[in-house]
C-alpha positions as CSV (number, residue, x, y, z in Angstrom):
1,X,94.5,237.4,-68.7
2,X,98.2,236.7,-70.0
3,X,97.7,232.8,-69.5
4,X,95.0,232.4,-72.4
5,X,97.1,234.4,-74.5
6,X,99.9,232.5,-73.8
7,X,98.9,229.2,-74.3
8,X,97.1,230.5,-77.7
9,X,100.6,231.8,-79.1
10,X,101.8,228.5,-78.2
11,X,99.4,226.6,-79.7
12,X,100.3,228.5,-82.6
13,X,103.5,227.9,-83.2
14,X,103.0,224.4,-82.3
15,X,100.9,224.1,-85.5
16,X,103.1,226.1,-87.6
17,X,106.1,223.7,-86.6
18,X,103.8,221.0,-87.6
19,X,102.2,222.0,-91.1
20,X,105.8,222.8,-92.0
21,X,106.9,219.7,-91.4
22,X,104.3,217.5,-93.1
23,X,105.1,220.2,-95.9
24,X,108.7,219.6,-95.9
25,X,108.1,215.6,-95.2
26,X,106.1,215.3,-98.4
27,X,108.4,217.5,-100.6
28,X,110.9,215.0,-99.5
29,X,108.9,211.8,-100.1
30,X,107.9,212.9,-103.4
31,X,111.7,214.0,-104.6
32,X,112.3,210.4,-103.3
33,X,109.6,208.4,-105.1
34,X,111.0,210.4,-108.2
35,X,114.8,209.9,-107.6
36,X,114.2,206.1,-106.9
37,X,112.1,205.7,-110.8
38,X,115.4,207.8,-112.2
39,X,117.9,205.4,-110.4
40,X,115.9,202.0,-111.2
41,X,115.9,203.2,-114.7
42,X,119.8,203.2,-114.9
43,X,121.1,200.9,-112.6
44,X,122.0,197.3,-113.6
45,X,119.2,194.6,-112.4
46,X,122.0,191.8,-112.3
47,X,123.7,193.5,-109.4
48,X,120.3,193.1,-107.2
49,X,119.7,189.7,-108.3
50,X,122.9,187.9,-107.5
51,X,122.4,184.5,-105.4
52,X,124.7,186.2,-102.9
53,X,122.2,187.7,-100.1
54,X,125.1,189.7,-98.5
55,X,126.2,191.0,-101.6
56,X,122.7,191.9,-101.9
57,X,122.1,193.4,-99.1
58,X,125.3,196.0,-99.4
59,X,123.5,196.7,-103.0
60,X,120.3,197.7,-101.5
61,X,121.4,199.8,-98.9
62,X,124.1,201.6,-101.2
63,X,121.1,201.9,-103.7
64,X,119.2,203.7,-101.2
65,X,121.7,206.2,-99.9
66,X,122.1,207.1,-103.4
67,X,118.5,207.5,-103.7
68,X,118.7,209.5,-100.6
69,X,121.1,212.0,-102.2
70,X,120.0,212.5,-105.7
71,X,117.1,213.6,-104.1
72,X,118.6,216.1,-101.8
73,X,120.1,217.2,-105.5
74,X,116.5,217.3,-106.5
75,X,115.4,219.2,-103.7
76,X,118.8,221.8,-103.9
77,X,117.9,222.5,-107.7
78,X,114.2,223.3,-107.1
79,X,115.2,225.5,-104.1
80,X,116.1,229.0,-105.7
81,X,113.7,228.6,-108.5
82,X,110.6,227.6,-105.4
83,X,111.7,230.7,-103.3
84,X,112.1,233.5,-106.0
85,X,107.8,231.6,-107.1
86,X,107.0,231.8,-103.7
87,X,107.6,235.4,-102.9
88,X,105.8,236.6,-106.4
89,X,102.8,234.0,-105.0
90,X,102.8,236.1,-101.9
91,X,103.1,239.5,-103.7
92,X,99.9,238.5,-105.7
93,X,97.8,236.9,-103.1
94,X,98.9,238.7,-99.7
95,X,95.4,238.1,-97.9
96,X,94.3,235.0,-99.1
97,X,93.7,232.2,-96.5
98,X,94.9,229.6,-98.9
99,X,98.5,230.7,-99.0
100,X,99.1,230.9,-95.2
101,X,101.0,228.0,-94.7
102,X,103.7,229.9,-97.7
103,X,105.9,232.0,-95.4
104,X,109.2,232.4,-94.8
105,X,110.1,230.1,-91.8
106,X,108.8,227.4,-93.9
107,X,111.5,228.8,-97.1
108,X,114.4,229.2,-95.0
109,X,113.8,226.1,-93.3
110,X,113.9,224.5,-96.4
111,X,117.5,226.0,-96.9
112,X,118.6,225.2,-94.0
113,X,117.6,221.3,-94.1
114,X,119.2,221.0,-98.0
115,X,122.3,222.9,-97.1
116,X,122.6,220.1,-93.7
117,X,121.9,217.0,-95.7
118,X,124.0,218.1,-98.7
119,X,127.1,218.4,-96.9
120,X,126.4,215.0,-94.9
121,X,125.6,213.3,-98.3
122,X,128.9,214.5,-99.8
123,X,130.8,213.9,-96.7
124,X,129.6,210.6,-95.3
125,X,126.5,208.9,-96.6
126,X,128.0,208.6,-100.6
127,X,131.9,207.5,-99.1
128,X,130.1,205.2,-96.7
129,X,128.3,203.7,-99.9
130,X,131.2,203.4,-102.0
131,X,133.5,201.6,-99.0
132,X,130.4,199.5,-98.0
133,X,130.0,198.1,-101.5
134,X,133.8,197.5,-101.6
135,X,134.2,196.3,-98.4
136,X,134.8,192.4,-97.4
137,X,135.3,192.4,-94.1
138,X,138.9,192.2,-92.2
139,X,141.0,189.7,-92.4
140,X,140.1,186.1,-90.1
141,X,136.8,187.9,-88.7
142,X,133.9,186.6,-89.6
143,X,132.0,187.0,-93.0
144,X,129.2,188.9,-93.2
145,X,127.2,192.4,-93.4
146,X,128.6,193.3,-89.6
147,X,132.7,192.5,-90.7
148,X,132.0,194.7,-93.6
149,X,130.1,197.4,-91.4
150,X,133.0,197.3,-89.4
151,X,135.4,197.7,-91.7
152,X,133.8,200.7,-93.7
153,X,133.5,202.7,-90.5
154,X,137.3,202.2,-89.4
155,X,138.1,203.3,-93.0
156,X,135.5,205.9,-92.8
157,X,136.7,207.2,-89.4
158,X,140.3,207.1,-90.5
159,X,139.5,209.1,-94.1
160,X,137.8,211.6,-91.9
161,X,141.0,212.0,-89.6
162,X,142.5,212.3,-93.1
163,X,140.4,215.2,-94.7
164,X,140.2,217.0,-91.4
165,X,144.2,216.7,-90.7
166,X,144.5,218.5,-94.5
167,X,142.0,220.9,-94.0
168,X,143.8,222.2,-90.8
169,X,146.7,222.1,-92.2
170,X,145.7,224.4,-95.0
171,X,143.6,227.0,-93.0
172,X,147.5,227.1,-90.5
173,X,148.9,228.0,-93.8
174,X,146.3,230.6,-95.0
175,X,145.1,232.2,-92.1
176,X,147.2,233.9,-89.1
177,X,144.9,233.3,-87.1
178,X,144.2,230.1,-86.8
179,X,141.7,228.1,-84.7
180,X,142.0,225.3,-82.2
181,X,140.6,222.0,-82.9
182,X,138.5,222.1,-80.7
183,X,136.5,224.3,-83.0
184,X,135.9,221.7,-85.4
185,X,132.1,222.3,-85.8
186,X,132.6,226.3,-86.2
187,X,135.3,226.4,-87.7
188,X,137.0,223.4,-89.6
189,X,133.7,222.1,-91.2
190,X,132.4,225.3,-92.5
191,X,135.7,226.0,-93.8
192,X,135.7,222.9,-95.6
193,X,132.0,223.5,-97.2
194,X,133.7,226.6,-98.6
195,X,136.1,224.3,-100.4
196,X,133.6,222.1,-101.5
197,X,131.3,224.9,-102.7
198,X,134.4,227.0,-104.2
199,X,135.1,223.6,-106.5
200,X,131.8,223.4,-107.2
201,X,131.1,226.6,-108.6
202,X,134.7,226.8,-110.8
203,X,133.3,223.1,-112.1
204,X,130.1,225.4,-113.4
205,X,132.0,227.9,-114.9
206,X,133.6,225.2,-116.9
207,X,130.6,222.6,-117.7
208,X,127.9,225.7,-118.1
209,X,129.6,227.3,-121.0
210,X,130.1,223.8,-123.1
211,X,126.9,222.7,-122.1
212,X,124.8,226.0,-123.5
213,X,126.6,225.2,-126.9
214,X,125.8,221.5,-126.8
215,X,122.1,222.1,-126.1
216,X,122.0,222.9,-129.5
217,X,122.9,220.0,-131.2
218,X,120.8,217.7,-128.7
219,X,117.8,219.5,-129.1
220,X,118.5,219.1,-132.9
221,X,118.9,215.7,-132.6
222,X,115.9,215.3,-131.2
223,X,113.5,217.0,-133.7
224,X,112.5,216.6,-137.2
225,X,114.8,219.8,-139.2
226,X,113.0,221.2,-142.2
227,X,114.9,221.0,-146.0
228,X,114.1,223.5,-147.3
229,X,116.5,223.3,-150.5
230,X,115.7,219.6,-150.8
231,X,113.9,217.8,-152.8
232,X,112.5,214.8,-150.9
233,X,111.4,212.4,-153.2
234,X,114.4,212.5,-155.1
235,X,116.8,211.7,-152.0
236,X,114.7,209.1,-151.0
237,X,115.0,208.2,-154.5
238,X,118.8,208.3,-154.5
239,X,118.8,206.4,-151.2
240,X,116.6,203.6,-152.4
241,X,118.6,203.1,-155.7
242,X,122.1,203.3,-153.7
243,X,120.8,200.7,-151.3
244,X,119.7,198.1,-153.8
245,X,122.8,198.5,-155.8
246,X,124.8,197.6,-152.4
247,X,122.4,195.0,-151.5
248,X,123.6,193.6,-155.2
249,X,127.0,193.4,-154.7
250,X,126.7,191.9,-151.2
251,X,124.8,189.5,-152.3
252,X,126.0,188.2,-155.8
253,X,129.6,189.8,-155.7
254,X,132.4,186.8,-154.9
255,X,135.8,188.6,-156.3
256,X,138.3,189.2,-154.4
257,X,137.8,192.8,-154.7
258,X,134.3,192.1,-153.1
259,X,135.5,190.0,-150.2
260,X,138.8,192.5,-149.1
261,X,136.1,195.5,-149.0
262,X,132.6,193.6,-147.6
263,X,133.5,195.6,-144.4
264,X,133.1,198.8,-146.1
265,X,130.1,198.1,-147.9
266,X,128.1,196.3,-145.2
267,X,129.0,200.0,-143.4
268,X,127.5,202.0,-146.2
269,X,124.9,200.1,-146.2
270,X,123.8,200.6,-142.6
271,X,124.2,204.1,-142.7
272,X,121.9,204.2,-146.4
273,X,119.2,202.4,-144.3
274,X,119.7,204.7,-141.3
275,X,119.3,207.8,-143.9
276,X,116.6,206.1,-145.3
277,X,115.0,205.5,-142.1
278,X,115.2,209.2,-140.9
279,X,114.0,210.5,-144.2
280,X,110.6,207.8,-144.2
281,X,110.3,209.5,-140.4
282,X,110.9,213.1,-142.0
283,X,108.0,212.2,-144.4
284,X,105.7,210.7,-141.6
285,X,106.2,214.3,-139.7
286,X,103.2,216.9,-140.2
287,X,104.8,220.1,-142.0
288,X,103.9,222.1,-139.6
289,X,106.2,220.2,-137.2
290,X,109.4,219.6,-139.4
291,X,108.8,223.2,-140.7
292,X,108.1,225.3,-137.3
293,X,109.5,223.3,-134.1
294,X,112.5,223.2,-134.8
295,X,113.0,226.8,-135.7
296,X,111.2,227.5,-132.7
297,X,112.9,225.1,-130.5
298,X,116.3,226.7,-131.9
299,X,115.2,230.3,-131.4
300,X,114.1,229.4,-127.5
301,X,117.7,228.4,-126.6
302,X,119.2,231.1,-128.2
303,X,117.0,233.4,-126.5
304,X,117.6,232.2,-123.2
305,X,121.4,231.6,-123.9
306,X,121.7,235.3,-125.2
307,X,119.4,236.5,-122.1
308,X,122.1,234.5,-119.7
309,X,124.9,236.7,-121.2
310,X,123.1,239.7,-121.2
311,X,122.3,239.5,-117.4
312,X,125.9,238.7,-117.0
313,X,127.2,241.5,-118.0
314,X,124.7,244.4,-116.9
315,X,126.3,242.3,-113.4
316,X,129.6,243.5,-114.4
317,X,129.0,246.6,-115.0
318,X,126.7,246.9,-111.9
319,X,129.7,244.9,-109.8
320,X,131.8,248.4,-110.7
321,X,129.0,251.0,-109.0
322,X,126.7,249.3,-106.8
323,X,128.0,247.5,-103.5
324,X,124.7,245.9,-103.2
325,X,125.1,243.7,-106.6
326,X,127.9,241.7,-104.6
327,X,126.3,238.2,-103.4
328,X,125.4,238.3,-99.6
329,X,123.5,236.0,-97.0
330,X,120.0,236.9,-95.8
331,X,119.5,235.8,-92.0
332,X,115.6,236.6,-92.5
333,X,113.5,236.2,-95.6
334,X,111.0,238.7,-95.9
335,X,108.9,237.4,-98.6
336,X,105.9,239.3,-100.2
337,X,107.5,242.2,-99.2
338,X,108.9,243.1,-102.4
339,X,109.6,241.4,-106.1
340,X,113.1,240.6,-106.9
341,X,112.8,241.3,-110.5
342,X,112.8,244.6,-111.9
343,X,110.3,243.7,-114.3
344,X,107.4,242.1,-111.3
345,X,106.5,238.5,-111.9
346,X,107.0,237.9,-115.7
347,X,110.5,238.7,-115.1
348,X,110.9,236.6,-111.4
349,X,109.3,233.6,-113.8
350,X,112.3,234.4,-116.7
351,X,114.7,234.0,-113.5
352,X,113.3,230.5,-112.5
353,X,113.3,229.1,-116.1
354,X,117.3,230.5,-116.3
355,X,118.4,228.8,-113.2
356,X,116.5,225.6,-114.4
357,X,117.9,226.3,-117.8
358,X,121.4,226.4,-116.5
359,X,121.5,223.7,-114.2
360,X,120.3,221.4,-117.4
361,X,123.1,222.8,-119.4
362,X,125.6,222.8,-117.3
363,X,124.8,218.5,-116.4
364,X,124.7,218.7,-120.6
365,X,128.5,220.0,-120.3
366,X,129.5,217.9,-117.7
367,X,128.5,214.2,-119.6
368,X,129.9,215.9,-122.5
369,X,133.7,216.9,-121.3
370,X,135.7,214.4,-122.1
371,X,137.0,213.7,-118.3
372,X,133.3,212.6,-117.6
373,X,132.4,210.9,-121.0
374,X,133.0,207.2,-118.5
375,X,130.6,208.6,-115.8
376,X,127.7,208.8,-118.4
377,X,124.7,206.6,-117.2
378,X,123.4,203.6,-119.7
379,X,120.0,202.6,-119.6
380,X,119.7,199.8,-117.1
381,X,123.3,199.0,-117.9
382,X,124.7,201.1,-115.1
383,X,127.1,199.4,-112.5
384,X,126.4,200.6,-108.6
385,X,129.8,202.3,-108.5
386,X,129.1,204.4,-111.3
387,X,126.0,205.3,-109.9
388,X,127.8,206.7,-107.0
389,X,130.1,208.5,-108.9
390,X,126.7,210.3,-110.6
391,X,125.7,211.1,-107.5
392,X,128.3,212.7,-106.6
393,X,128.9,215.0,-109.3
394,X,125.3,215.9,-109.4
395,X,125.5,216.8,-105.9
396,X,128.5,219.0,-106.1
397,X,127.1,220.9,-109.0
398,X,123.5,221.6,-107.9
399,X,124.9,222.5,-103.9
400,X,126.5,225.3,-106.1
401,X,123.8,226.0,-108.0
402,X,122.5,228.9,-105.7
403,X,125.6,230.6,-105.4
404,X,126.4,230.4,-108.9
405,X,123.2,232.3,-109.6
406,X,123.5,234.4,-107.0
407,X,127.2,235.6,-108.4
408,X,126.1,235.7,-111.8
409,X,123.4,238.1,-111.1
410,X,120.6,236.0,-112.6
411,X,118.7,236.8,-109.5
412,X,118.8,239.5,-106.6
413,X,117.5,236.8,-104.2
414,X,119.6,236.4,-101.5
415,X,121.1,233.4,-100.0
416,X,119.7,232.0,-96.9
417,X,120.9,229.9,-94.3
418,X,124.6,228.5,-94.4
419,X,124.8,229.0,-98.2
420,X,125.4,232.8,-97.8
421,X,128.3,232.3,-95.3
422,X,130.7,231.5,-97.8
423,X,134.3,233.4,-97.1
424,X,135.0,234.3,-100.9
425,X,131.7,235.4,-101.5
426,X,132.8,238.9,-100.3
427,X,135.9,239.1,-102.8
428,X,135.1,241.8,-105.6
429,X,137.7,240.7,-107.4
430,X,136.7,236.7,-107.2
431,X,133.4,237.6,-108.1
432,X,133.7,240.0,-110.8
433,X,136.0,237.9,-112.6
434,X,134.3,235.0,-112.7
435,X,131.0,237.2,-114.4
436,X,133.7,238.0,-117.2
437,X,135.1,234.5,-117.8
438,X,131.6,233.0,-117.9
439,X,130.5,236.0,-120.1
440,X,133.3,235.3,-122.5
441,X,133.7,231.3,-122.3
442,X,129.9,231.2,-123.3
443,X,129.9,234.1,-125.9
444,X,133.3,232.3,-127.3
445,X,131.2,228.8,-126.9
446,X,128.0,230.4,-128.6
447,X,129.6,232.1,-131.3
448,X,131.8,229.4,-132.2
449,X,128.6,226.8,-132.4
450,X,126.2,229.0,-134.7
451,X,129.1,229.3,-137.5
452,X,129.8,225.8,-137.2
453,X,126.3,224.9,-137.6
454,X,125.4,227.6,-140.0
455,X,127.8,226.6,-142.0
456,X,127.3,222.8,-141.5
457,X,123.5,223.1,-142.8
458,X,124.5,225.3,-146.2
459,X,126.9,222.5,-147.1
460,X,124.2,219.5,-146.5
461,X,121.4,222.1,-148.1
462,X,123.5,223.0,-151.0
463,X,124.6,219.4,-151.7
464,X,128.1,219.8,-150.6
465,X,127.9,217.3,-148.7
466,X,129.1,214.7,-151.3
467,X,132.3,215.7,-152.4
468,X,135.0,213.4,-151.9
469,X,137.2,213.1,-148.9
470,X,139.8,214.9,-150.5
471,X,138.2,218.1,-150.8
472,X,138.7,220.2,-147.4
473,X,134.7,221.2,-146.5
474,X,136.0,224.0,-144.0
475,X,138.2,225.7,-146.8
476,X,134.9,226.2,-149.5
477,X,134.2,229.8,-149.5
478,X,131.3,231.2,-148.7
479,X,130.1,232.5,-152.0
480,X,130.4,229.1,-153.4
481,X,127.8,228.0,-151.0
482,X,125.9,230.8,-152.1
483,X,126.0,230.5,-155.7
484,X,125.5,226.7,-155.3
485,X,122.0,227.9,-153.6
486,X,121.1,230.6,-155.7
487,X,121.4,227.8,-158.9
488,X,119.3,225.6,-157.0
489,X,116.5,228.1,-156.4
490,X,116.2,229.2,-159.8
């Protein structure tokens, strides 16, 4: 009577292993397809078209271990934010037939597969890349995609005796009790993902801040802003008349005078048509656009910004009186067993849209530091190393997106797999200081950003804006802004 039974359990399973896998295969085919569009969009087309085949060759099969690992980075963004939906899916819907193949071996599967091809994108698919596509081949072998195979594995293997010579070096100095090296898999390597991890996380904390004040500003940029205290037709007025009398003197002007400052005009003339150009598209805009979306827009990322902060410091304060708030690994998910928002599923959702929201910033403030302005990507004007650079920074900042939510408090899901292992994940004093710096860096960053642009707005509202170059704009006093408005109102 056991046999049956048996084989029915085993069947079973065998199905579940299966369904999970052509789950997981098609997650990863569609982060692929996506990653591959992203990539093809920045990368330069005269590096794949050279008249070189082996050259070609190297470029195609970087191009596709880069592919490869942005959409690992892909797959390690949507992990949180998929797991903390999934569990509220299974809270709502715990009997439906539909949402069987949603469990937990299938989530921490999923952990388990990003947090192992992460760590072997980082650590050997993106170097391999970068010394295949600089690789010729040693010297009096013979030319071709085998000499420089050869040679990127030597200097692969050696940079690998390198890192792993350092890293032992540094856990001898550290730790009393240190390991032989024979425990390089249990040992050495995981201690090295702590590194890794540990960087990225401190890079978060400084791109995060500067990108939540920069968001801003893009999304300004990229809407229509009401004027309010404008008149419209008599700016475009203005700008119409100032163009043809520029036009004028380019044209018909031949003094000396003319010649010496043709530079500066032909500049002031661009920008006139760019400001004329912008106000014909102001004009084009439906009011209810220019005159709600981006107020909207505006209050939407101060919400969430101000909802970030505010979650980051009921953390610190729970950090001081509940041992539970510390970050921790979970070994098995139970999901649909309870929410992990205090507020049910409206408040699980407001979690996915933060970790999304921060991840977004924080690549914002990454391209924007100045030590990464020359890793920015150009539309189809991006060389093959640079792409590998990308690649690499976007790894290393979404493998530490998890744990950077996880320590911030902006979730009480906890970390699955390897990601939870982390040695400094149990310091206190780590953790709760890093909730304070990125409380303050991002209410300094905030603070600093709507007084600028409060401030910036008044002057072009009031007309400021055209005073000479002389005249100090940061030193005019507030109530000279506001008596400047209140004349123009009345």
């Amino acid at each position: 009577m056991d046999a049956p039974e048996d084989v029915s359990v085993r069947e079973q399973l065998f199905h579940d292993r299966v369904r999970e896998t052509i789950i997981r295969v098609l997650l990863f085919i569609g982060l692929y397809i996506v990653s591959y569009l992203v990539i093809t969009h920045y990368k330069r087309n005269t590096e794949f078209t050279i008249d070189d085949s082996e050259d070609a060759t190297v470029n195609k099969i970087a191009l596709c271990l880069c592919t490869f690992t942005l959409s690992v980075s892909m797959g390690t963004v949507l992990l949180l934010p998929l797991s903390i939906l999934s569990n509220e899916v299974l809270l709502s819907f715990p009997q439906s037939y539909y949402m069987q193949w949603l469990n937990g071996s299938l989530i921490h599967g999923l952990w388990n597969l990003v947090f192992l091809f992460s760590n072997l994108s980082l650590v050997f698919l993106l170097p391999f890349a970068y010394f295949f596509t600089e690789s010729e081949g040693f010297a009096g072998s013979k030319k071709g995609v085998m000499a420089r195979l050869y040679e990127t594995a030597v200097v692969l293997f050696l940079l690998t005796l390198l890192v792993l010579g350092m890293v032992w070096v540094a856990s001898a100095i550290l730790d009393d009790n240190m390991a032989s090296l024979y425990d390089l898999w249990e040992y050495y390597l995981p201690y090295l993902y702590c590194c890794i991890s540990l960087f990225g996380v401190l890079l978060l904390l400084l791109c995060t801040p500067l990108g939540l004040s920069r968001m801003f500003s893009i999304t300004g940029s990229l809407l229509v802003k009401p004027k309010l205290l404008e008149d419209l037709d008599e700016t475009m007025s203005c700008a119409e008349f100032e163009e043809a009398s520029l036009s004028r003197k380019l044209t018909s002007g031949t003094s000396c005078w003319i010649n010496v400052n043709a530079e500066v005009l032909r500049n002031r003339f661009f920008n006139i048509q760019a400001r004329w150009i912008a106000l014909d598209i102001w004009k084009r805009v439906s009011p209810w656009q220019r005159n709600l979306g981006y107020p909207l827009a505006m209050l939407l990322l101060l919400a969430l910004t101000v909802v970030c902060v505010l979650i980051v410091c009921y953390h610190v304060v729970e950090l001081l009186f509940d041992e539970t708030a510390m970050p921790r690994g979970m070994e098995d998910p139970l999901l649909g067993a309870a929410s992990f928002s205090m507020f049910g599923s409206l408040g699980a959702t407001v979690q996915a849209v933060l970790i999304l929201y921060l991840m977004i910033s924080s690549v914002v403030g990454f391209y924007s530091s100045p030590l990464f302005t020359g890793l920015r990507p150009r539309a189809q004007d991006t060389t093959l190393t640079q792409i590998i650079g990308n690649c690499v920074s976007l790894l290393v900042l979404s493998s530490a997106l998890p744990v950077f939510s996880r320590t911030l408090g902006i979730t009480r899901f906890d970390l699955l797999g390897d990601f939870g292992q982390y040695n400094w994940l149990g310091n206190f004093h780590i953790v709760f200081l890093y909730n304070v710096l990125f409380a303050g860096l991002t209410s300094a960053c905030l603070i600093n950003t709507l007084t600028w642009t409060v401030q910036r707005e008044l002057i072009r509202a009031f007309g400021l804006n055209i005073l000479p170059l002389t005249v100090s704009r940061s030193t005019i006093p507030l109530r000279l802004l506001l008596a400047n408005g209140l004349s123009k109102i009345q």
